[in-house]
N, C-alpha and C positions, 0 to 999 in steps of 0.2 A: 620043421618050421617053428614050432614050439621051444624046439632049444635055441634057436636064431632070437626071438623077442626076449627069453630069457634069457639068453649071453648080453643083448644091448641092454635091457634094467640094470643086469649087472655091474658092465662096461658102464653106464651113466651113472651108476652110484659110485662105482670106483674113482671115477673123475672128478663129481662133486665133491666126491671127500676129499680127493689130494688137492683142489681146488679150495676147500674151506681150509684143508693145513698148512696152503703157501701163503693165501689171505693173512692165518691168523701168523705166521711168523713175519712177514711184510709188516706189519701192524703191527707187531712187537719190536722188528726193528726199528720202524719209524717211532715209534714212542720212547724206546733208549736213545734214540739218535736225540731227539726233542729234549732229554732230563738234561743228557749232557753240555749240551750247545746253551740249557741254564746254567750249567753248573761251568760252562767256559764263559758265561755275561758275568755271571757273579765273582769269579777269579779276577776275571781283566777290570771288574770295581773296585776289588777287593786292593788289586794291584797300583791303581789311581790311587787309591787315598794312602796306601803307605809311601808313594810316590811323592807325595806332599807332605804328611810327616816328615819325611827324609830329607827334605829340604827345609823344613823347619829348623830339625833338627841341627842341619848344619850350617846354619844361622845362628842358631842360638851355642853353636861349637865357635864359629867365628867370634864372635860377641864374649862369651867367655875366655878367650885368649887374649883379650884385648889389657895391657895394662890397664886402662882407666876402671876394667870391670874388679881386674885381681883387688888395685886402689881402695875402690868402694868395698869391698865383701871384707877386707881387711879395714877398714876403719869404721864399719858400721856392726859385724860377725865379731871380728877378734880385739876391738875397741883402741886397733895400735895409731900410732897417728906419724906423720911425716917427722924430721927431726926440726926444731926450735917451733913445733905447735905442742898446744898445749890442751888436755882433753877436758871436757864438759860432760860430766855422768848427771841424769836424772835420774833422782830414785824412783821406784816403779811406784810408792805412794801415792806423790805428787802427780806421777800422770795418770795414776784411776781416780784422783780426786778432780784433779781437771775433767774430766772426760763424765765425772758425775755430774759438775758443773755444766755441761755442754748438757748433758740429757735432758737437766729439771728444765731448762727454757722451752716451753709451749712454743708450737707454730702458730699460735694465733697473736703472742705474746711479742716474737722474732716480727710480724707485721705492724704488730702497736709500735715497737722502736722503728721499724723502717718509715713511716709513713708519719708519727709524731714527737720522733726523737724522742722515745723516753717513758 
């Protein structure tokens, strides 16, 4: 009779425990299942915004194939001009001394001329 109560402590421990090791791998599955199903939100965002770059991008592909763009970048970049036009260089003196000019006026000074001419 005594080995009957001792075979079931037995038996009930044995159970518990393969019971606490399908728990704890259940619960380890579930927890890998959870990082990755982050780690598939953050891809499919990840995947959104280069989604949008890429369409940026190929705007601004269109946009530069455009004659009127090549136009500009060649006459403003490599200073060539259409033929019977004729080019206007400012030397870079003149426009840091403008743009000094632009500085010294006070904002309170810009509203004495708006408001009393002067």
């Amino acid at each position: 009779m005594r080995l009957a109560v001792n075979m079931k402590k037995v038996l009930s421990i044995l159970t518990l425990i393969l019971c606490v090791i399908i728990i704890n791998n259940l619960v380890t599955s579930i927890y890998s299942l959870w990082k990755k199903q982050d780690l598939f939100v953050q891809a499919r965002i990840t995947l959104g915004k280069e989604k949008k770059e890429n369409e940026i991008l190929k705007k601004q592909l269109s946009e530069v194939k455009k004659t009127e763009y090549i136009e500009t970048q060649a006459r403003n970049k490599l200073f060539m001009a259409k033929p019977n036009e004729s080019e206007i260089l400012i030397p870079q003196e003149q426009k840091a001394a403008n743009a000094k000019k632009r500085i010294k006026i006070q904002t309170w000074q810009k509203w004495v001329t708006l408001f009393f001419g002067g």
